[in-house]
C-alpha positions in Angstrom: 0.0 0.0 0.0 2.9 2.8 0.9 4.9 1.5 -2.7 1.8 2.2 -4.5 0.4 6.0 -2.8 4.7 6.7 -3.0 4.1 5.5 -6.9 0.9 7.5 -7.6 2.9 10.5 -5.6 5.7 10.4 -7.6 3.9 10.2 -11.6 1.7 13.3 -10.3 5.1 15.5 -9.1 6.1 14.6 -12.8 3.4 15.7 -14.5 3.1 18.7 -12.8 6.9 19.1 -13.7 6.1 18.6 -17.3 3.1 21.0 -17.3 5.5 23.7 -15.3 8.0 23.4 -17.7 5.6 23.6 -21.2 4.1 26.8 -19.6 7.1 28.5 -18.8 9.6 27.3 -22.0 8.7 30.0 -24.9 8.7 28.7 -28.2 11.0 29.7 -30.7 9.1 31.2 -33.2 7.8 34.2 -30.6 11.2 34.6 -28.6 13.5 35.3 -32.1 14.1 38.9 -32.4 11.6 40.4 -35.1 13.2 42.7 -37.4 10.8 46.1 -38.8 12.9 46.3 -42.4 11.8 46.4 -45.8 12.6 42.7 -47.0 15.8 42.8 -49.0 15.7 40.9 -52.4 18.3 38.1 -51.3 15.4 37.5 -48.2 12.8 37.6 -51.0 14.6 35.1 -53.0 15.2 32.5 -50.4 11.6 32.7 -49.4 10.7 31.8 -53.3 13.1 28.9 -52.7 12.3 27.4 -49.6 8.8 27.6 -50.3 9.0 25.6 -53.4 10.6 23.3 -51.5 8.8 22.7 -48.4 5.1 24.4 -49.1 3.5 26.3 -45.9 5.9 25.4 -43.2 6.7 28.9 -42.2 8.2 27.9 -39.0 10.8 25.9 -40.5 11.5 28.6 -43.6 11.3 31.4 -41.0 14.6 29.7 -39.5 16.3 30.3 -42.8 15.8 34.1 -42.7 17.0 35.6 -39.8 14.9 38.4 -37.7 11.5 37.1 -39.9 8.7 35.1 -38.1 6.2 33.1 -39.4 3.7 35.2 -39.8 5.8 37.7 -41.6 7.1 34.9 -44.0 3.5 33.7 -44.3 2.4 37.4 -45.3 5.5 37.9 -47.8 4.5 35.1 -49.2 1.0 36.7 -50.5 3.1 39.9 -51.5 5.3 38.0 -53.9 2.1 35.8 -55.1 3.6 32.5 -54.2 0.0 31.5 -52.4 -2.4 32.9 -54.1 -4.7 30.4 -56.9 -4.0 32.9 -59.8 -0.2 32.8 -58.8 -0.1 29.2 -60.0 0.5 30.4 -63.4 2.8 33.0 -62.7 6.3 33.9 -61.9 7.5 33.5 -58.5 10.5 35.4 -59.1 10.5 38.9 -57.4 10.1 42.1 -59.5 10.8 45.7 -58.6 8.1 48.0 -59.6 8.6 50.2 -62.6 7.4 53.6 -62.6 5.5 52.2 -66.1 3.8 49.5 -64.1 3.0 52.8 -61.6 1.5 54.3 -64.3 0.0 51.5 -65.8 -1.6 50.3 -62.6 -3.1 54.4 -61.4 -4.5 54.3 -64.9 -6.2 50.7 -65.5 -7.6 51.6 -61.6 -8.8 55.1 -62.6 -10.7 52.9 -65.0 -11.8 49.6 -63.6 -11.8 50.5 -59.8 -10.6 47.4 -57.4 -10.7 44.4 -59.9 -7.8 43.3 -58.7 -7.9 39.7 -60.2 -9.2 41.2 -63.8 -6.3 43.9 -63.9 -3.5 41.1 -62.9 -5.2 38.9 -65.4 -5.6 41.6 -68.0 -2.5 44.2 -67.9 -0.1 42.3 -65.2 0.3 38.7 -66.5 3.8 38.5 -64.2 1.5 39.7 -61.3 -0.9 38.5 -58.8 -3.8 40.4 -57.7 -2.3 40.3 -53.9 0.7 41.9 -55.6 -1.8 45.2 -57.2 -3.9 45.5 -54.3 -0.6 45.8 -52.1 1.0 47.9 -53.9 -2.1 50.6 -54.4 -3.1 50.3 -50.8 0.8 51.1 -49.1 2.2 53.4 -52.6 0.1 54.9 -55.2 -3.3 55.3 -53.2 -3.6 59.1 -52.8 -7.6 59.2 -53.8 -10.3 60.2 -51.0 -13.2 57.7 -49.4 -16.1 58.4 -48.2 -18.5 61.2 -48.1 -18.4 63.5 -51.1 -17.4 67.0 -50.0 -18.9 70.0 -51.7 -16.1 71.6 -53.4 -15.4 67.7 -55.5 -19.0 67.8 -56.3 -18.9 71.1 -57.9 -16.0 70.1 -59.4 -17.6 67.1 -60.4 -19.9 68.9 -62.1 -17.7 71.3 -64.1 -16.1 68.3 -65.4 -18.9 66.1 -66.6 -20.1 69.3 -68.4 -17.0 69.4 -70.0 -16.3 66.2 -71.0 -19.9 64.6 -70.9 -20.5 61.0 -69.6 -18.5 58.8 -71.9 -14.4 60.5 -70.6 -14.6 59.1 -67.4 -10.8 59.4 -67.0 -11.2 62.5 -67.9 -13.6 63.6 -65.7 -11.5 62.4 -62.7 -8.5 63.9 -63.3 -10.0 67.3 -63.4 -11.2 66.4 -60.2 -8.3 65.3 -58.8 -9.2 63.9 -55.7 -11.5 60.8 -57.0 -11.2 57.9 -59.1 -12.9 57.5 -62.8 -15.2 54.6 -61.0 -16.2 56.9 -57.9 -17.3 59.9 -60.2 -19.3 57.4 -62.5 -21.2 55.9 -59.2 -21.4 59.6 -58.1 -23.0 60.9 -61.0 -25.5 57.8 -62.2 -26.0 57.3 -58.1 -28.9 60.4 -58.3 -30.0 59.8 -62.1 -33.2 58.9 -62.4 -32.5 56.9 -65.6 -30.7 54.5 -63.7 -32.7 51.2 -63.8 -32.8 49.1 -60.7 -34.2 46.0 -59.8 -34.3 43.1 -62.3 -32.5 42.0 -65.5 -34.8 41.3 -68.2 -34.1 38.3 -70.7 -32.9 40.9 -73.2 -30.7 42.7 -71.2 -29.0 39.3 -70.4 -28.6 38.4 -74.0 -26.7 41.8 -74.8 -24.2 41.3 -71.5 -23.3 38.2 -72.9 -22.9 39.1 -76.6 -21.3 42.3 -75.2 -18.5 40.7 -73.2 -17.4 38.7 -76.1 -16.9 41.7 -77.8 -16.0 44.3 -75.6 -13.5 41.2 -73.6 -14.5 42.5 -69.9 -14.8 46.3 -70.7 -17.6 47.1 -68.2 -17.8 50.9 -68.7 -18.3 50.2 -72.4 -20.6 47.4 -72.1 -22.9 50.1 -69.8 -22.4 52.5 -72.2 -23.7 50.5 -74.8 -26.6 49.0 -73.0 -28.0 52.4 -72.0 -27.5 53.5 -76.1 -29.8 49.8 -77.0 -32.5 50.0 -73.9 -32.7 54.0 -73.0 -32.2 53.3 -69.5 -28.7 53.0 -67.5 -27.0 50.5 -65.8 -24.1 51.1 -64.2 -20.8 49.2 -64.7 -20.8 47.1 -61.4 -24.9 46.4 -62.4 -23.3 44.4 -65.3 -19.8 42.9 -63.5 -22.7 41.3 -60.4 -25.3 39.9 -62.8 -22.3 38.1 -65.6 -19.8 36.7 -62.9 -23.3 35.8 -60.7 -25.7 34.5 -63.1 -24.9 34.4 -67.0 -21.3 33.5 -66.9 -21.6 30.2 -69.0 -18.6 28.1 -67.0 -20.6 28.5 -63.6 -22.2 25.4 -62.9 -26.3 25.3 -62.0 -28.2 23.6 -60.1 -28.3 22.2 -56.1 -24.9 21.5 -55.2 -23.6 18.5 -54.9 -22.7 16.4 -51.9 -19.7 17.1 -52.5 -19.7 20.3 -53.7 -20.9 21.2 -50.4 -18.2 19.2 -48.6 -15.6 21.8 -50.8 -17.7 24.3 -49.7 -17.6 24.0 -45.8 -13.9 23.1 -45.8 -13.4 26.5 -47.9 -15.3 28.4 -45.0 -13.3 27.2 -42.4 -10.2 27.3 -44.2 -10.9 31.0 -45.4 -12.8 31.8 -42.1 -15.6 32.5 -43.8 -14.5 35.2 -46.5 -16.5 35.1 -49.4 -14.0 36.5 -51.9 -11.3 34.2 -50.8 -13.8 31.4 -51.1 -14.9 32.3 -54.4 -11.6 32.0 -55.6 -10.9 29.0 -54.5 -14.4 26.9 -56.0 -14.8 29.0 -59.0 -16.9 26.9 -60.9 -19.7 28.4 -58.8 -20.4 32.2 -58.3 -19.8 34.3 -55.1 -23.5 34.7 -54.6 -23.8 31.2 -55.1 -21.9 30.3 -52.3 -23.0 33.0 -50.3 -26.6 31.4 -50.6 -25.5 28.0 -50.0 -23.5 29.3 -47.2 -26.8 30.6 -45.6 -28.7 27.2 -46.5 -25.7 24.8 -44.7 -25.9 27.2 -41.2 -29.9 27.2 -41.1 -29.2 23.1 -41.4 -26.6 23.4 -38.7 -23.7 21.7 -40.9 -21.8 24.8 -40.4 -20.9 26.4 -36.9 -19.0 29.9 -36.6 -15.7 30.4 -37.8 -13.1 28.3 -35.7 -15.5 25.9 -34.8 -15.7 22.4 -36.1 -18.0 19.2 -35.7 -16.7 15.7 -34.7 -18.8 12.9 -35.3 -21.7 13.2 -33.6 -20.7 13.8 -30.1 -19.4 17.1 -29.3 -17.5 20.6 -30.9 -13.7 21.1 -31.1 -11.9 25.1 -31.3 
């Protein structure tokens, strides 16, 4: 009886050595010295190269370059395009930025707004749309959000009189502090010949014959469907309704089992952002998934974000 109270004794002072010691050892990965630099190219290019060797295992490429955590290598990763889908096609060699690409990028954004994937596929082909939306949001954005102040809409107004409705580019860089797509939205937002509501089976017809022909040009495909029907729709109008409903390589009909299996490990993966999800199952369209989405929570296959089922018995974090 002693021997076996000495040997339960004993097991329990070593586990509570264990636990002591697993609380109090920090790991690696948070006690390496972080470094707040601009990543060099030779960092860049080792990333590229580890990477392709080992996938996602940031903690072990993060050991490779000194002063950069995981999550920073993780991160750089997305910058240089070497996780994205549409990166799969693409170079994973690290390019400076020109001041032509500058250029090229301010202009094709004046023009098509934040259609990140359609500019990277369109002007950028050794870019991914990470890469663009990075480089607008911490360089070359210099445009104002939010509520129009009084003295842009008068200048808005001097300029569409000038120019008209159809020099969108135009129009913007008169006024200076607004993109080509925020003084469209601006002006068509109060016109009255702005049709909303649903697309009727003619107006479906011409998108699709217009975005053979025009090859994605939204603002022209507008323009054109206004100069057919007499009534406006804007340019996003026509992106929602082709990439949700007429695009001919979206698949119809209910989901599959296992569609819906993709599906819920997409939302978990992605935590639950629809973009990233859409990406990632493109054969059906973000509203798609958004109302499937909807239709697995009411059923209770899907739980919040970070939350997962296991068999039948209980919930995991």
């Amino acid at each position: 009886m002693p021997q076996l109270v000495f040997g339960i004794a004993q097991r329990t002072i070593v586990r509570l050595f264990d636990r002591v010691r697993f609380l109090t050892t920090p790991a690696f990965s948070y006690t390496r010295q972080r470094t707040s630099n601009r990543w060099s190219d030779a960092e860049s290019r080792v990333l590229s190269q580890k990477y392709a060797e080992l996938g996602a295992e940031w903690d072990t490429i993060s050991r490779s370059i000194p002063g950069r955590t995981p999550d920073a290598c993780s991160y750089r990763s997305r910058f240089l395009g070497l996780t994205t889908n549409l990166a799969l096609t693409k170079s994973t060699t690290p390019v400076r930025w020109t001041e032509e690409d500058d250029q090229l990028l301010r202009k094709q954004f004046g023009i098509y707004g934040r259609r990140w994937t359609f500019l990277a596929t369109r002007f950028f082909p050794n870019r991914s749309d990470f890469q663009l939306s990075s480089r607008w949001k911490t360089t070359l954005k210099d445009k104002s959000c939010g509520k129009w102040t009084s003295e842009e809409s008068e200048r808005l107004k001097i300029a569409v009189a000038k120019y008209g409705v159809s020099n969108w580019v135009s129009v913007a860089r008169d006024v200076n502090t607004r993109t080509a797509c925020q003084c469209r939205a601006k002006i068509y937002a109060s016109d009255s010949s702005v049709k909303k509501g649903r697309f009727t089976k003619a107006e479906d017809d011409f998108i699709l014959a217009a975005y053979n022909r025009y090859k994605g040009d939204w603002i022209a495909i507008a323009d054109d469907l206004y100069k057919v029907f007499g009534h406006r729709r804007i340019s996003k109008q026509c992106v929602s309704r082709y990439y949700n409903y007429l695009n001919p390589e979206l698949v119809k009909g209910p989901y599959t089992l296992e569609e819906q299996e993709a599906l819920i490990g997409a939302y978990y993966q992605y935590e639950g952002r629809l973009c990233e999800i859409a990406r990632a199952l493109p054969q059906r369209s973000y509203k798609m998934h958004e109302y499937q989405l909807e239709k697995l929570k009411r059923m209770g296959r899907i739980l919040p974000v970070g939350v997962k089922k296991i068999g039948s018995g209980g919930l995991i974090q």
